[in-house]
N, C-alpha and C positions, 0 to 999 in steps of 0.2 A: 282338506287341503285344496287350494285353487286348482281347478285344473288347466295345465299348460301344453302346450304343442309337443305330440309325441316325442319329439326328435328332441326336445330338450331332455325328455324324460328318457330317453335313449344314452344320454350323456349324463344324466346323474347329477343334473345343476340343480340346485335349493335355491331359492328366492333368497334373496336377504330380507324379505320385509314379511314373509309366509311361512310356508313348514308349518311344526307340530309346536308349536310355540305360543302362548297367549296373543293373541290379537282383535282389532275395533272390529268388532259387529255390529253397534249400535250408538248412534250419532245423536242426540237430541237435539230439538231445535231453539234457541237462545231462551223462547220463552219457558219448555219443560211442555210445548201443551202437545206434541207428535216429535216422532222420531222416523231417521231412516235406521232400516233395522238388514240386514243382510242377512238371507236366508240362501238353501241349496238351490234355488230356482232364480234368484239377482235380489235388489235392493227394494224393498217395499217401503213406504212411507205410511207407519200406522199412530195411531191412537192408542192410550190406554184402553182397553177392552176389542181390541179391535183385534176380527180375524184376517188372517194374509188372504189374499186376493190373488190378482194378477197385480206383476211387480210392475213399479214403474220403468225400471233399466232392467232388461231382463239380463239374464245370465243363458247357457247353453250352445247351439250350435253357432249361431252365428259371433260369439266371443270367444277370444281365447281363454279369459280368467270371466268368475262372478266378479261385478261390480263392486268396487270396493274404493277406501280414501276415501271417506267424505269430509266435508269443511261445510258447514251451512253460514250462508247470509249473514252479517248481523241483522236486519231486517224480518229473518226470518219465513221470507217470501219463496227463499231455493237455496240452494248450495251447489256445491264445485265437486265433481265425483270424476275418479281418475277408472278407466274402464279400458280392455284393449278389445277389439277385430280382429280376425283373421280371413288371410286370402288365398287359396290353393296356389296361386302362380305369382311369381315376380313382378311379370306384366300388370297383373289387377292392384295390388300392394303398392306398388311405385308411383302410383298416381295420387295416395293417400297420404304421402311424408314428403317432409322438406326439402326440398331440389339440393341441400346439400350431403345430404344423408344418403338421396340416389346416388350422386357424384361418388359417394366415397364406396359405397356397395360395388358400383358398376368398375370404380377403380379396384378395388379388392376383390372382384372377382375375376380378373385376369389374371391373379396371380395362382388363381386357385387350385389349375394342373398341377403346376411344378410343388404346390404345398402337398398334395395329397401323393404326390411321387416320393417326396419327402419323405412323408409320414410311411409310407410303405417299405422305406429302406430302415429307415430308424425302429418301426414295429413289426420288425418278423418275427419276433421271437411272440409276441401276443396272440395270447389262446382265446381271448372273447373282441367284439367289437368297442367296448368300454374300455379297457386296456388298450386295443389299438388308438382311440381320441383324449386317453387320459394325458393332458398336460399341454393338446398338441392348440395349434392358434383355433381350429374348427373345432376346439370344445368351450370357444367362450360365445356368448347372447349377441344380442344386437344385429350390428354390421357383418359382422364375422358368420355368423351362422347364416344370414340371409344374402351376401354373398358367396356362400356354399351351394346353397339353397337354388340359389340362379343359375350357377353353372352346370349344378347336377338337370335341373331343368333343359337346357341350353345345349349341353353336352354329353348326355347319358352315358350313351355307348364309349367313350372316351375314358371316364371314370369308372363305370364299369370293369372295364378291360384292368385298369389298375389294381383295382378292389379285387380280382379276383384269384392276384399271386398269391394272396395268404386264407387260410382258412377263416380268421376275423373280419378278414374283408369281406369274404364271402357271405359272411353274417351281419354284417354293416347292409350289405347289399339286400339281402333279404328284410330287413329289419325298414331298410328305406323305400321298398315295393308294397309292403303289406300294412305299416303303420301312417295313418293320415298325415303329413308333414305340411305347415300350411308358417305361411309368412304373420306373424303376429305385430300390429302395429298399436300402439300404445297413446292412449287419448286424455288428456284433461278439456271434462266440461262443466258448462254451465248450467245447471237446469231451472228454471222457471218454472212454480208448480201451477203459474197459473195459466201457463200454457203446455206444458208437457204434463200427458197424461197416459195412463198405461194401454199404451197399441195406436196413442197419436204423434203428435209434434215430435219428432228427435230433439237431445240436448244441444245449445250451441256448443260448437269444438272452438277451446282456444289456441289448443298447440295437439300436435301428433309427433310421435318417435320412435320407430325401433327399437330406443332404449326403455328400459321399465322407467315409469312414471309412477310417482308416489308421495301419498304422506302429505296432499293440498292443506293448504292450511291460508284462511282466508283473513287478511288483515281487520283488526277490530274499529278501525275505522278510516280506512283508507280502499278504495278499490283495486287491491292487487291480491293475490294469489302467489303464495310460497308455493315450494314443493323439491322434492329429490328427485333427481337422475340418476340413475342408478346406473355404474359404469362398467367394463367391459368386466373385470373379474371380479365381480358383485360383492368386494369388500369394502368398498367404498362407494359413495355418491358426492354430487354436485348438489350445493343448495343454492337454487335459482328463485327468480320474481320474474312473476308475469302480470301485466296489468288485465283484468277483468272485464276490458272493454278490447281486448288482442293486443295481438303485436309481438316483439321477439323478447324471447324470456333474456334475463342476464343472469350470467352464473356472477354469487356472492362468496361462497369459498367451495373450496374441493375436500376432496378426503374426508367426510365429514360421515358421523356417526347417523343411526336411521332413526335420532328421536332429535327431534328441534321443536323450540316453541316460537311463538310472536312477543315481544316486551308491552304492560299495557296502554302502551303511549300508539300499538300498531307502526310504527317505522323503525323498529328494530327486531334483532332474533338473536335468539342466543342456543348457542349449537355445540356438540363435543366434535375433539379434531384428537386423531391419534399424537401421541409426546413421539412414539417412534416404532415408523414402522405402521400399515394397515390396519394390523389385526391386534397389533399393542391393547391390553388392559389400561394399562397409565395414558388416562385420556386428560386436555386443558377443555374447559371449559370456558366458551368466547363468547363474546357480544359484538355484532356487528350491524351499524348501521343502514336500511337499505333505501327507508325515503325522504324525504327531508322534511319540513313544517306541511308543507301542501298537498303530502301524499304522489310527487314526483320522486322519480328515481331520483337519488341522492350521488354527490359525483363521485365519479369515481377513486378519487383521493379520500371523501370519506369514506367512502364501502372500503376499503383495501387498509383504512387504520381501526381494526378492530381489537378490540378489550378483552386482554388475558382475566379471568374470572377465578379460574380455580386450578389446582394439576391432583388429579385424583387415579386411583386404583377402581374403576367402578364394574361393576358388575354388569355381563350385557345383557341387554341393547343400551347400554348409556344411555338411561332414560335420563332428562333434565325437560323441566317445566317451569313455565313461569306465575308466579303468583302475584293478586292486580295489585299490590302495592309497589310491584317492580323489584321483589325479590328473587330467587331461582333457589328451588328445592332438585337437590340430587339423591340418590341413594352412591356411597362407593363404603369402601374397606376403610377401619381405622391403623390405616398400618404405620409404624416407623420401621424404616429402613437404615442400615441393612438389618435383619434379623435373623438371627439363629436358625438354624433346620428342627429345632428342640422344641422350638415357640408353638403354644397352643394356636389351633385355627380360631380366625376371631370373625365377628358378625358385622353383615351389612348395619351401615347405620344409615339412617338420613339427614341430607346436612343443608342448610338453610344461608345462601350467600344474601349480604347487604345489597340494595337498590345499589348503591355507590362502588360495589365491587371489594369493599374494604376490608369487611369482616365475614368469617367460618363459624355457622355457630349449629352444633346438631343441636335435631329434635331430643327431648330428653324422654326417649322411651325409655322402661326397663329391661335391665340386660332377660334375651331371650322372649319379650312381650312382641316381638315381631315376629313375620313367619321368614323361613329364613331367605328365601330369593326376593330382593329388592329390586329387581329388574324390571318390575311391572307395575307400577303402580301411577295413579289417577288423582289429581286435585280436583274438589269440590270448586263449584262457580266464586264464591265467596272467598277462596283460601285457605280455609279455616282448618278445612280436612284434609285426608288424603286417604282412597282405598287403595288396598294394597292385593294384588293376587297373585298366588305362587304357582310358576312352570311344574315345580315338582310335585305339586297336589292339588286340590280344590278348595281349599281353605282361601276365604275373602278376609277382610282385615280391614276397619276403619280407624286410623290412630289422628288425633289430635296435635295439630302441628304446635297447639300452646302450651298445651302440659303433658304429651305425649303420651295420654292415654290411650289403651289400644282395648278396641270393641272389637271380639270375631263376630261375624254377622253371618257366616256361613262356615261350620266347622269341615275339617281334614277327614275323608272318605280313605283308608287305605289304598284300595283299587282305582282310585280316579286321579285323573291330573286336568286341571284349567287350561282349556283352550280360546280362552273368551276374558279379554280385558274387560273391566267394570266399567259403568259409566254411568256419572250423576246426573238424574233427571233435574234435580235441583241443588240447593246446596245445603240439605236437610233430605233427597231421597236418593238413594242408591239403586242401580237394577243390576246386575249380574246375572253369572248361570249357575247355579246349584241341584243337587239332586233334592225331590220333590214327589211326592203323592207315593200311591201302592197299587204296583211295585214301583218302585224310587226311578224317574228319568230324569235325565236332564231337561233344565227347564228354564225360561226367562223368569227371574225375579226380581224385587221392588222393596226393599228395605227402608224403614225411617227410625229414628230415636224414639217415637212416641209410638207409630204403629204399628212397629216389627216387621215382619215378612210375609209376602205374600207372593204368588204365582200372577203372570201376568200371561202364560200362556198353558194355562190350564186346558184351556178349550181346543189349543190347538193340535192337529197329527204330530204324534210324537219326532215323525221323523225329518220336521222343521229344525228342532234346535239339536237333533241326537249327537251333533260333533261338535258341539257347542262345549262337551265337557271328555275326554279320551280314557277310555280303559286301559291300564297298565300292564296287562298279561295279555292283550291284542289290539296291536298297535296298526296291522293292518285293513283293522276292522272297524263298523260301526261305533259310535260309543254306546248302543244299547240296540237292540233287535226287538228292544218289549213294542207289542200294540198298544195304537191307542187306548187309553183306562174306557 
């Protein structure tokens, strides 16, 4: 799991886009001939056969999370990687974010006395400090926390003195002395491989936030840059464009789910939005346009008439992706409503909407030939495929979107579950993570139809990919402890 600022970890917040949940660790680049690969130590750019180094973006002290979000070029020259910093003090942080973002901090930290006097009348009765912030406004990200963060700076003794009519507070207080608390600010860049090099040139920054930054996604042929903001109670984000050359991102819609793709014309996206309600299952599935013939933002009367696609029961993260014929593959539930309480549980399927929005048509897999969580799965360059990997196991899964036939390419480990979304080096080779050699670790692998499987990080210390895959009886722990073979 990323790691984040004590204080968040103090309050018990999960990422929407992180956790113990399948996720990209490896980006290929348009041609298949290197990848960015994220490891425990930040984002490396390697080769087939190639050992990890020093990384290009590092990960550790000086960020708050490993480097992570990548989007590569079409060109293939660099890519767009979303990465945060952090700052011990207020002071140092506030020079890093957008003059409106201080403005709202520094107004939100005035009120921060009387909030936490608040919180001290309404939480007497709580026995931990987690209890005392569960629900209150200083238990949500961003602005909120780092206008906390300012005042407790600013005003110690003051807070203090509050924090210490109750026993929680008391533990609040010790909690906020002894664990490192630092200002996390949230970056998308641009990197250039032919000038950023590991321990030279820094990426250019196009935007920074307090808020989480996520999910870049680099238009196919237009210079802009998508991506998600992630908003105060991390059930939702903003899906915004930023043009690649700077300037002020524009939010395209709100509320929106944490899987979106590009349409492959690159001036459109198509995105899930709750039917009702945040956290709703019954999600619509939209298309909205963001730039116009010449890769200019598009106005704002087109952005704002966007195309109802589909209203589906899907399984989360409401993944939706786009295929280059200009179709959209979902996975959701075949359900008719209402139904019975009597009614059998029935299986994700995946469903395949028209370029023109028209027509619903699933893949014709056989009943049970999939694995059963569709929440995660990967299209081939080409369209043709799509792999598939399950949260609740390590089984990978290549099914044929024409006649839905379904290849395991890496079968189901009892004790193990997928922490590592697949991702096509071509549109004929697979790499994923599976267990591998004796004794069995996790491992980066390289699947084809003609060549089968093979290890691509045989040579490396085991403890590169070890979380790459999560043991099921300890969840606290490593995914494996074995030494290098």
């Amino acid at each position: 799991m990323k790691r984040i600022s004590q204080f968040l970890l103090l309050l018990g917040v999960v990422l929407m886009t992180t956790g113990c949940l399948p996720h990209e660790r490896v980006w290929w680049s348009p041609d298949g001939s290197r990848a960015a690969v994220l490891l425990e130590d930040g984002l490396h750019v390697l080769k087939p056969g190639d050992t990890p180094g020093t990384p290009l973006v590092a990960g550790g002290s000086q960020t708050a999370e490993l480097p992570g979000g990548v989007s590569w070029l079409p060109d293939g020259s660099g890519f767009v990687v979303v990465r945060s910093r952090t700052f011990p003090t207020w002071d140092l942080a506030r020079v890093h974010i957008p003059a409106k973002e201080v403005e709202e901090v520094e107004r939100l930290s005035l009120g921060v006395p009387g909030m936490v006097e608040a919180l001290m009348a309404s939480g007497v009765a709580a026995k931990t400090s987690q209890e005392l912030l569960q629900g209150s406004p200083l238990s949500k990200r961003g602005p909120q926390i780092a206008a906390f963060l300012c005042t407790y700076e600013r005003k110690k003794q003051l807070i203090d003195a509050m924090l210490k009519r109750s026993p929680a507070g008391q533990e609040l207080i010790k909690q906020l002395d002894e664990e490192k608390t630092e200002h996390v600010v949230h970056e998308i860049c641009v990197v250039d491989l032919k000038t950023v090099k590991p321990g030279g040139a820094e990426p250019r920054v196009l935007l920074r936030s307090l808020r989480d930054l996520t999910s870049p996604k680099v238009s196919s042929r237009h210079a802009t840059v998508a991506f998600l903001r992630l908003m105060d109670e991390d059930e939702w984000a903003s899906l915004e464009v930023c043009p690649l050359k700077g300037g002020e991102a524009t939010v395209l819609a709100q509320q929106v789910g944490v899987s979106y793709d590009w349409s492959p014309n690159g001036r459109s996206l198509v995105y899930t939005g709750a039917f009702s309600g945040t956290g709703s299952v019954m999600r619509r599935i939209h298309r909205v346009t963001a730039l116009d013939e010449q890769g200019d933002l598009a106005t704002e009367e087109v952005r704002q008439n966007s195309d109802n696609l589909a209203l589906a029961v899907m399984p989360n993260p409401y993944r939706v992706q786009s295929l280059p014929d200009g179709r959209v593959l979902f996975s959701a539930l075949p359900l008719t409503l209402p139904m019975a309480g009597t009614e059998p549980e029935v299986e994700s399927r995946l469903y395949i909407i028209s370029e023109d929005g028209k027509t619903l048509t699933p893949v014709p897999t056989a009943p049970g030939g999939l694995p059963g969580d569709l929440g995660y799965f990967v299209v081939s360059p080409d369209g043709k495929r799509v792999a598939v990997a399950e949260g609740g196991s390590d089984a990978v899964a290549v099914v044929d979107l024409g006649s839905g036939k379904t290849t395991i390419v890496s079968p189901a480990h009892p004790e193990w579950r997928c922490r590592t979304l697949p991702s096509w080096k071509s549109s004929t080779e697979l790499t994923f993570a599976a267990l591998d050699g004796t004794p069995a670790v996790p491992r980066w692998m390289i699947w084809s139809e003609e060549s089968g499987t093979r290890s691509l990080s045989a040579s490396w210390p085991a403890q590169k990919t070890e979380n790459w895959l999560e043991q099921k009886d300890n969840k606290s722990q490593p995914a494996t402890e074995t030494k290098t073979p």
